[in-house]
C-alpha positions in Angstrom: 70.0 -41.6 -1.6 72.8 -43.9 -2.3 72.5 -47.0 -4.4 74.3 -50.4 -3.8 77.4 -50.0 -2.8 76.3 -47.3 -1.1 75.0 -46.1 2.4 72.1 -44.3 3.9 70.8 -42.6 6.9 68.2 -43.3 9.3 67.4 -39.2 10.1 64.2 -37.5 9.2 65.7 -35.1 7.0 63.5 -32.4 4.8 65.6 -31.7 1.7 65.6 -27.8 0.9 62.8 -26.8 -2.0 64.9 -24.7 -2.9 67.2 -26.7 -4.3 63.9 -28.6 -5.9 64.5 -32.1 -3.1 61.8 -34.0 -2.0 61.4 -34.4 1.8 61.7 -37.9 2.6 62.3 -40.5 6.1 65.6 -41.5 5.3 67.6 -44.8 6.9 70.3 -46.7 6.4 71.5 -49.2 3.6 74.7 -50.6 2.0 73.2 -51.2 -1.2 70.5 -49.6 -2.4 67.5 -46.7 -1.8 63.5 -46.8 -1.2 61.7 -43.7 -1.1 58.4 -42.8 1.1 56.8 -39.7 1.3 57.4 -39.1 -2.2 56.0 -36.3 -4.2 54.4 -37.5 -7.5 56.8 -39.1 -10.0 55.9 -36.1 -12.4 57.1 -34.2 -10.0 60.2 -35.8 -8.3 63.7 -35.1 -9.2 65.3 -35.0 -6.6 68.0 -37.1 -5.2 66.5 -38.7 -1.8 67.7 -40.8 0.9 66.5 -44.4 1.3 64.0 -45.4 4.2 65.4 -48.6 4.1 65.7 -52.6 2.8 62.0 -52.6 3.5 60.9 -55.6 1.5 57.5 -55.7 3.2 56.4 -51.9 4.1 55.8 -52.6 7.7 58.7 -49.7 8.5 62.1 -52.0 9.5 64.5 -52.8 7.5 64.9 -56.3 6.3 68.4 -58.3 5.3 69.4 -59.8 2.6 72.1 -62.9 3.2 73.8 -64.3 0.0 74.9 -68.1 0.4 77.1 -68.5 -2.7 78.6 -72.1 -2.1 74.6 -73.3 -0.6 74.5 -76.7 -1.9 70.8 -76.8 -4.1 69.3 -80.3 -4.9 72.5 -81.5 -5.4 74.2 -78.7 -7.5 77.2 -77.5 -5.1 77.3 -73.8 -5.3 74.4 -73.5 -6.8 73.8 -70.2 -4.1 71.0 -69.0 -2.3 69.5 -66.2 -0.4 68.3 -66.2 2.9 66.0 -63.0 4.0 65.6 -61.8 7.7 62.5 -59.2 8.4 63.5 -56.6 11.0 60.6 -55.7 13.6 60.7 -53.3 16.5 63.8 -56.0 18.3 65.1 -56.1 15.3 66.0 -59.0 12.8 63.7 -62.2 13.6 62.4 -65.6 12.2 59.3 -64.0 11.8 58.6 -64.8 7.8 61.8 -65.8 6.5 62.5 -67.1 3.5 65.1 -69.2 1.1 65.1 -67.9 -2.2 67.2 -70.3 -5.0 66.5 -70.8 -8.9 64.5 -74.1 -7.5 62.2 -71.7 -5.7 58.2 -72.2 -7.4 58.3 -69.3 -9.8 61.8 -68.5 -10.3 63.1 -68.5 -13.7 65.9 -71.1 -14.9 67.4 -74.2 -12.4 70.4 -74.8 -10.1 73.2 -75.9 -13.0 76.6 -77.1 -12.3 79.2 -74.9 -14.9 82.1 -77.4 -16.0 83.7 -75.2 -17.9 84.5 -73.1 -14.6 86.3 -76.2 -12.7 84.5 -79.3 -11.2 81.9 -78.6 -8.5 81.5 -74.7 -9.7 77.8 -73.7 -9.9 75.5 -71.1 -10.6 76.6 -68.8 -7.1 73.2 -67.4 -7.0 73.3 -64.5 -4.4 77.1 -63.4 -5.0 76.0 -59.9 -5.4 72.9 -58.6 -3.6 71.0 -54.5 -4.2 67.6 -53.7 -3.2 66.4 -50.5 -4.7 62.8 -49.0 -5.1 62.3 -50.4 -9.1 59.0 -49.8 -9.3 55.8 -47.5 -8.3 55.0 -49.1 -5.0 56.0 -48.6 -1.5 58.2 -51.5 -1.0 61.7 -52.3 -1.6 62.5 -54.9 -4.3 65.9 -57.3 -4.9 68.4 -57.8 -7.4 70.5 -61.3 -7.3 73.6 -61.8 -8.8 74.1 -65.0 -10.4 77.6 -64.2 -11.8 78.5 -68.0 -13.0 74.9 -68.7 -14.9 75.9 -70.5 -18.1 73.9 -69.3 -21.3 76.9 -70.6 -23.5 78.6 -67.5 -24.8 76.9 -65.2 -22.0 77.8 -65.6 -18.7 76.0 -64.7 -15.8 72.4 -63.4 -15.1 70.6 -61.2 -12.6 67.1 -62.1 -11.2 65.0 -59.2 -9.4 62.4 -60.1 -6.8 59.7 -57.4 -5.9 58.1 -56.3 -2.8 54.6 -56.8 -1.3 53.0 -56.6 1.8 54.4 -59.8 2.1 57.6 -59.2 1.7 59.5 -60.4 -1.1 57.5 -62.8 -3.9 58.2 -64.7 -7.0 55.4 -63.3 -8.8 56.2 -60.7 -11.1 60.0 -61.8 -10.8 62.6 -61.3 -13.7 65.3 -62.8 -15.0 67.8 -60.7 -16.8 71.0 -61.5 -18.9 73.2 -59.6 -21.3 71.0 -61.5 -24.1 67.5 -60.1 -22.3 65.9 -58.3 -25.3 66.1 -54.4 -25.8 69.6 -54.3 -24.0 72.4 -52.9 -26.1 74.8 -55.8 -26.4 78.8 -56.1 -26.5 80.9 -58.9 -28.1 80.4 -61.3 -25.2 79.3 -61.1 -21.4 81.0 -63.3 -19.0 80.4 -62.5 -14.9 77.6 -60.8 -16.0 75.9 -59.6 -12.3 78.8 -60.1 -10.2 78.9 -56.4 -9.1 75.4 -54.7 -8.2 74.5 -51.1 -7.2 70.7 -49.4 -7.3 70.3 -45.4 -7.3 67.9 -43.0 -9.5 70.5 -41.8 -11.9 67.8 -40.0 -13.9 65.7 -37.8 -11.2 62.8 -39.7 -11.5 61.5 -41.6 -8.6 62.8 -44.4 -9.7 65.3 -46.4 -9.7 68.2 -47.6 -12.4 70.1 -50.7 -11.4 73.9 -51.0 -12.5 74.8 -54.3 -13.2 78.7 -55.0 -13.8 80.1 -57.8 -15.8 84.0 -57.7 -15.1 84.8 -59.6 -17.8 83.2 -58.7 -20.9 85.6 -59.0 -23.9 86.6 -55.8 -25.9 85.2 -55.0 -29.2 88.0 -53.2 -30.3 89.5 -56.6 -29.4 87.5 -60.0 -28.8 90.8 -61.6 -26.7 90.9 -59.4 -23.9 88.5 -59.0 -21.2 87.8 -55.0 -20.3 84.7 -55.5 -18.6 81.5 -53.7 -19.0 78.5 -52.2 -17.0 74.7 -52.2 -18.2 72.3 -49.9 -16.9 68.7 -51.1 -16.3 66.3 -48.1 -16.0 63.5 -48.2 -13.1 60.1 -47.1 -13.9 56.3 -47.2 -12.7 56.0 -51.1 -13.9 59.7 -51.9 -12.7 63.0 -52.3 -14.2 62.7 -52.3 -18.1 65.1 -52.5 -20.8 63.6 -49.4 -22.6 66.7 -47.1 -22.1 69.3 -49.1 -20.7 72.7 -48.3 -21.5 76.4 -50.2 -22.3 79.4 -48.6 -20.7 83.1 -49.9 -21.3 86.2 -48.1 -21.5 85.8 -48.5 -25.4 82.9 -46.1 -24.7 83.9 -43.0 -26.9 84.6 -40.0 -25.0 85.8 -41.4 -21.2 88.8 -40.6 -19.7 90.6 -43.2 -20.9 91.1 -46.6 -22.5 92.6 -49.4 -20.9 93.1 -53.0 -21.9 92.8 -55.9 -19.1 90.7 -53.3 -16.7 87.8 -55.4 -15.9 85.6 -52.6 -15.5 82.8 -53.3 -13.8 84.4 -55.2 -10.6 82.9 -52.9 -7.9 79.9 -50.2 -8.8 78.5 -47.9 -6.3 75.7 -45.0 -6.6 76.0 -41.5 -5.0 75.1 -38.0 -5.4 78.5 -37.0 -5.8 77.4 -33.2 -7.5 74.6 -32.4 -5.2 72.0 -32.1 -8.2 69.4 -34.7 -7.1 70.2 -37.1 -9.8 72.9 -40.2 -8.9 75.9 -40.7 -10.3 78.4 -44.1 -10.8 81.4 -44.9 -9.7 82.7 -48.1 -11.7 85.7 -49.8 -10.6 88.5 -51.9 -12.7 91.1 -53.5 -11.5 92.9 -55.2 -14.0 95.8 -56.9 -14.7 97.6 -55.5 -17.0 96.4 -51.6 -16.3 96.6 -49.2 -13.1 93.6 -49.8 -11.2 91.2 -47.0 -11.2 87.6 -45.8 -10.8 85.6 -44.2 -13.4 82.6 -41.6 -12.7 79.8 -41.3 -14.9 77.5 -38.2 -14.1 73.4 -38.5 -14.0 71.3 -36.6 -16.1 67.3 -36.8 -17.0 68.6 -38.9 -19.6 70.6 -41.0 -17.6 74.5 -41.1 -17.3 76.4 -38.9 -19.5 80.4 -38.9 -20.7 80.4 -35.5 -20.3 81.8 -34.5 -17.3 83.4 -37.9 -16.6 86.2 -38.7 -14.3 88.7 -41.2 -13.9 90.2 -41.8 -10.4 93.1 -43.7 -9.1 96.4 -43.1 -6.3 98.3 -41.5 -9.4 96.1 -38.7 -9.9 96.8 -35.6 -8.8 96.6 -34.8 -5.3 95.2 -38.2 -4.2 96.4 -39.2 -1.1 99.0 -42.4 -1.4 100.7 -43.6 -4.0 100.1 -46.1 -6.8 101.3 -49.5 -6.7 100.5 -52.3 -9.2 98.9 -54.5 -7.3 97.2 -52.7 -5.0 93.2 -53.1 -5.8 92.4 -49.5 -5.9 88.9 -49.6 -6.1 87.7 -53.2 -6.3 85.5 -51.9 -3.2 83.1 -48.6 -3.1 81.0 -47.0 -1.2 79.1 -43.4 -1.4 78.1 -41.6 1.4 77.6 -38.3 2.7 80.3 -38.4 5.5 80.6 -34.1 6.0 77.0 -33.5 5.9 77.4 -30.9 3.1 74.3 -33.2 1.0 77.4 -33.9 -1.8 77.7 -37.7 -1.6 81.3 -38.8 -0.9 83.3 -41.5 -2.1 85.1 -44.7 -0.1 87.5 -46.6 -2.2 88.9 -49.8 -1.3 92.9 -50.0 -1.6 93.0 -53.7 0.1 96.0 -55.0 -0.8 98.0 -51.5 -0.5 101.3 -52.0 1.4 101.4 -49.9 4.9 104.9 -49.2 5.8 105.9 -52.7 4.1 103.7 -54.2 5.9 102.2 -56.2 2.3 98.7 -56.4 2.1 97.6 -54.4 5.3 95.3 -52.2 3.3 94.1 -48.9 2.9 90.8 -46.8 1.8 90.8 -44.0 -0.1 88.3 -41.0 0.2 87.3 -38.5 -2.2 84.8 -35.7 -1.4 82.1 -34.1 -3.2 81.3 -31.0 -4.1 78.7 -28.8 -6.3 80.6 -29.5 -8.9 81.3 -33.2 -8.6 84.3 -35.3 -6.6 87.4 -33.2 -6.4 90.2 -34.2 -4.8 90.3 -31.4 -1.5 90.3 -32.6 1.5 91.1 -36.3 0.2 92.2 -38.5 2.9 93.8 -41.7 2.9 92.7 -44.5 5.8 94.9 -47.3 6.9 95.4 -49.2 10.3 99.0 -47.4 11.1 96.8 -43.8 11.6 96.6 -42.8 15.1 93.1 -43.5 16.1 92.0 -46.4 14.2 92.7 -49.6 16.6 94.0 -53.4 14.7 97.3 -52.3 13.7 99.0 -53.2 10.3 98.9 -57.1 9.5 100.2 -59.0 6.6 97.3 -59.4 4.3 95.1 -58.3 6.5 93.0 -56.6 3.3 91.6 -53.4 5.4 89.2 -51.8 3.0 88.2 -55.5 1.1 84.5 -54.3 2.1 83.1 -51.0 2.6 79.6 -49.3 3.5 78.6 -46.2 4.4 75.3 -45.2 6.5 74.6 -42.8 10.2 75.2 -45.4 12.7 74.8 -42.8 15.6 72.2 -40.9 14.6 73.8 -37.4 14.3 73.5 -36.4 10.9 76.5 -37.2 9.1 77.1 -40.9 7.9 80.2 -43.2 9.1 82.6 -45.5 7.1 82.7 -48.9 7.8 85.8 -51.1 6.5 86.5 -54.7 6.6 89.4 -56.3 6.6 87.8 -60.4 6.3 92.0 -61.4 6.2 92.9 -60.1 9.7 94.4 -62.1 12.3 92.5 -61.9 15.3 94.7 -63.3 18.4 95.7 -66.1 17.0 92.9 -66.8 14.4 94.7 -66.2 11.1 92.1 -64.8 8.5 89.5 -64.0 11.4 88.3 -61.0 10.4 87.6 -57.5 11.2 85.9 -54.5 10.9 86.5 -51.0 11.7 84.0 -47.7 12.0 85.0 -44.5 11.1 82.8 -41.1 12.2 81.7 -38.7 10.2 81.6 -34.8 11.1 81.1 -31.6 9.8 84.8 -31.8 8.4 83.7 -35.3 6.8 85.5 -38.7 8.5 87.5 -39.0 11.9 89.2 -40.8 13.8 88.0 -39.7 17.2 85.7 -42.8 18.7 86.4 -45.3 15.6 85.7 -48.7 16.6 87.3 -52.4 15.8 84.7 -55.0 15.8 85.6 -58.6 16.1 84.3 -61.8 17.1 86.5 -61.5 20.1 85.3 -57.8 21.0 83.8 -57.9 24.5 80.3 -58.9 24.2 79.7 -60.5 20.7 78.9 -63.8 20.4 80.8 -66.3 18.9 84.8 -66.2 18.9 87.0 -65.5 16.3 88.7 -68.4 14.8 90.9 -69.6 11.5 89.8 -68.6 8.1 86.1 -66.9 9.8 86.6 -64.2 7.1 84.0 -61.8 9.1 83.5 -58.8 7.1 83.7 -60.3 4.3 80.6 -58.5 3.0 78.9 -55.6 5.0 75.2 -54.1 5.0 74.0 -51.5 7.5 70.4 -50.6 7.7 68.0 -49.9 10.9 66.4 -53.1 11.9 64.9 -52.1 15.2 64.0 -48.7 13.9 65.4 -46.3 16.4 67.1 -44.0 14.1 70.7 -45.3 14.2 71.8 -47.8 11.9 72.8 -51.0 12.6 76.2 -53.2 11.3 76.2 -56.8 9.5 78.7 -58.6 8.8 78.8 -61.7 6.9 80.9 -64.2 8.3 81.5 -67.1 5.4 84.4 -69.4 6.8 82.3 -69.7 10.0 82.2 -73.2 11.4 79.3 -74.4 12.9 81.0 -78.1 13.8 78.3 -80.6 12.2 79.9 -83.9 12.5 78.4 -84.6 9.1 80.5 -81.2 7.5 83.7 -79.9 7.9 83.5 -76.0 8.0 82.5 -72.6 6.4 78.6 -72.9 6.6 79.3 -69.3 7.3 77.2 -66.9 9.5 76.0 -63.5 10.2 76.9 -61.3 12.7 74.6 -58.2 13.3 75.8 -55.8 16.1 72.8 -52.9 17.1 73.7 -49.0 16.4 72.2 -46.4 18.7 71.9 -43.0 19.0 75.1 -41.2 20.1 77.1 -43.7 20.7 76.9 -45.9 17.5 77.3 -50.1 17.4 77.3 -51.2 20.8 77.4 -55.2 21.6 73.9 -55.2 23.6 71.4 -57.6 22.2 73.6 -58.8 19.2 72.9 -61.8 17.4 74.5 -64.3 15.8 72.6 -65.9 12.7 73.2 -69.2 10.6 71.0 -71.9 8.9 71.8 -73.9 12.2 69.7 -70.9 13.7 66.3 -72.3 14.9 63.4 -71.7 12.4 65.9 -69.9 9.7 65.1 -71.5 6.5 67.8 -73.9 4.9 70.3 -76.6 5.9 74.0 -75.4 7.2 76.6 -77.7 5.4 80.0 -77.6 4.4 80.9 -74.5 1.8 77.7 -73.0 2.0 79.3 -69.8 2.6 76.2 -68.4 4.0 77.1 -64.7 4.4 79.5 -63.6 1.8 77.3 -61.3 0.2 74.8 -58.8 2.3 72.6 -56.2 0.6 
């Protein structure tokens, strides 16, 4: 089981008792983990992979499509979420919904935020994890609202649970870095604009990592360090009973840095094999070496024992460090070698690649019994032999990641955007690329470059598209192979009443052996017939996917 940033994998797999796993039906997500065919809660403590997105327990993943620029009674950017529910043809209109803080029963409003610019609101649905919370059998949803303003606190998250019914206000929350029982730091700002979902404690249920980039430093008020709170999951849902603070002022972590924004990127992953999750946190700064810091799960939750901090200048990591490269403002976790140690993807997007600036890179580290080590590390860019798209300026390969078994065989497969490509002659078009996994973890034997002018897939790829901007992979149609979104933002529809980026959704089918194949892909939009919501200009429908 991954958590948000994370991966899955639609295999029926029964986790050795030895080792004291749970069997579960595993499938596919980018951001976050349900478990069925759980043992008691007293009982479970083991590390388990996700069925899927299920919002509604009928079996098929659902999706999860963040609008942050959707305009809400007036507010622009106010943000929304549209939610698809997956059936045996996969995603349909059947029982969609538009979620917004004007929906009946969610808490606060749509609010401009002056003090972010003119015409800056809420962006309700920038970050998007779904994650089994509570006791039930259905997946629930956490929403980033990164620019709420709650004066000195910024940003808030709001969590939807599952029914029968799929997703429902009732029972909703509303959390901020004020909520009570949450340990607080000097000031929160950004607060839920990075989301991942994993059980970090070995319960059953699920914690949800909530990153606030730009949470001032106590040791001093000025800068901005960043921050990540940790919600704990537990038979009633996500409670504040437990939850925990981490910053690189946290006493005992590998290292302090000032400017680091920790907190841009989280992701969830087994990376020590013990059947509790573990957290990748990355900070980018501006002022620091970007790096990623790993916290390691107990039954108590995460621990600084043990931690590690990551980044191109450590030893034995593939590449080199540049300033300005963005090591790690994108993760993922996944099991890529099959060896039940989750592995982790790290974004490098605006590496240089043979000075070609900004063609992008990902970094991966493996894991092993004893945690991620850097063996076997390998370093991904477009100039390998294998991987089709070739090196373009700014192209930002490895801007979005996700990890889940898009062929069925066991091992799960790396996928990495690069939403900056030029495709033909559509500058900023968009791309994405799939990498294999095997028994000697990723490959680049039968990788695949999907773009809107790949053979097949509808649409075209034109200026400023950005497909790939965000990424989700879960099994819609339920035939054990995970399937590939990709949110397409700067789409334009042509309204005569707009002028560009409704944005869009492209979802292209996995199946068994072969992987993500263009048969029977769709192309989805609010301009799609009986999808909830209006298309208009900067609604940037797409840019987040859970």
């Amino acid at each position: 089981m991954h958590g948000t940033a994370t991966t899955a994998m639609p295999q029926a797999r029964v986790l050795a008792a030895s080792r004291g796993r749970v069997a579960v039906l595993a499938a596919v997500t980018a951001v976050g983990v349900l478990m069925i065919g759980l043992l008691p809660a007293a009982t479970a403590t083991a590390w388990s992979r996700p069925t899927s997105s299920d919002f509604n327990g009928d079996g098929f993943a659902d999706l999860a499509v963040g609008n942050s620029g959707d305009k809400i009674n007036g507010h622009v950017d106010a943000g929304s979420v549209n939610v698809l529910y997956g059936s045996a043809s996969g995603l349909t209109t059947a029982g969609n919904q538009l979620w917004s803080q004007a929906t009946p029963g969610i808490a606060d409003a749509p609010e401009d935020n002056p003090e972010y610019g003119e015409g800056v609101g809420d962006q309700f649905g920038s970050a998007l994890a779904w994650g089994r919370f509570d006791a039930d059998r259905f997946a629930d949803l956490a929403i980033g609202v990164p620019l709420e303003g709650l004066g000195e606190t910024r940003g808030a998250v709001h969590v939807l649970y599952g029914s029968a019914r799929g997703l429902r206000s009732r029972g909703s929350q509303f959390w901020t870095a004020r909520s009570a029982g949450l340990a607080r730091g000097p000031e929160s700002d950004r607060f839920g604009e990075a989301l991942a979902a994993g059980d970090i404690d070995g319960d059953g249920y699920f914690e949800l990592a909530i990153g606030r980039p730009q949470e001032a430093s106590i040791s001093d008020p000025i800068g901005k360090v960043g921050a990540v709170t940790v919600l704990r999951g537990s038979a009633r849902g996500l409670v504040a009973s437990g939850s925990q603070l981490w910053t690189e002022d946290t006493p005992g972590l590998p290292e302090q840095v000032t400017d680091g924004t920790f907190g841009k990127a989280v992701a969830i992953g087994d990376f020590d094999a013990d059947g509790r999750g573990d957290l990748a946190v990355g900070a980018v700064g501006s002022t620091a070496p970007p790096h990623v810091t790993v916290l390691y799960g107990t039954r108590r939750g995460l621990k600084v024992a043990g931690s590690q901090l990551w980044g191109q200048d450590t030893p034995g990591i593939r590449d080199q460090h540049e300033y300005d490269d963005n090591f790690g403002a994108a993760l993922a976790a996944g099991d890529f070698n099959g060896d039940r140690a989750d592995d982790l993807a790290v974004g490098v997007s605006t590496d240089s690649i043979r000075d070609v600036t900004g063609a992008g890179g990902v970094n991966v580290i493996y894991g092993s019994p004893t945690g991620l080590t850097a063996a076997g590390n390998q370093f991904w860019n477009r100039a390998r032999a294998g991987i089709a798209g070739g090196l373009n300026t700014r192209a930002h390969f490895g801007s979005t990641l996700a990890a889940a078994d898009l062929d069925g065989d066991g091992f799960e497969d790396l996928v990495a955007a690069a939403p900056s490509d030029k495709v033909g002659a559509g500058a900023f078009a968009g791309s994405a690329n799939v990498l294999f996994g095997t028994a000697g973890g990723l490959r680049a034997t039968r990788s695949q470059l999907w773009t809107q002018d790949s053979p097949g897939i509808r649409d075209r790829s034109e200026w400023a598209d950005g497909l790939g901007a965000a990424v989700a992979l879960h099994d819609f149609d339920r035939n054990g192979a995970a399937d590939l979104a990709l949110g397409v933002p700067g789409e334009t529809l042509g309204h005569w009443y707009s002028h560009g980026s409704e944005g869009a959704v492209s979802v292209i089918y996995g199946h068994r052996r072969s992987g993500p194949r263009a048969a029977g892909n769709q192309f989805w939009s609010q301009d799609t017939p009986r999808v909830a919501g209006v298309a208009d200009r900067d609604d940037f429908v797409g840019s987040a996917l859970n």
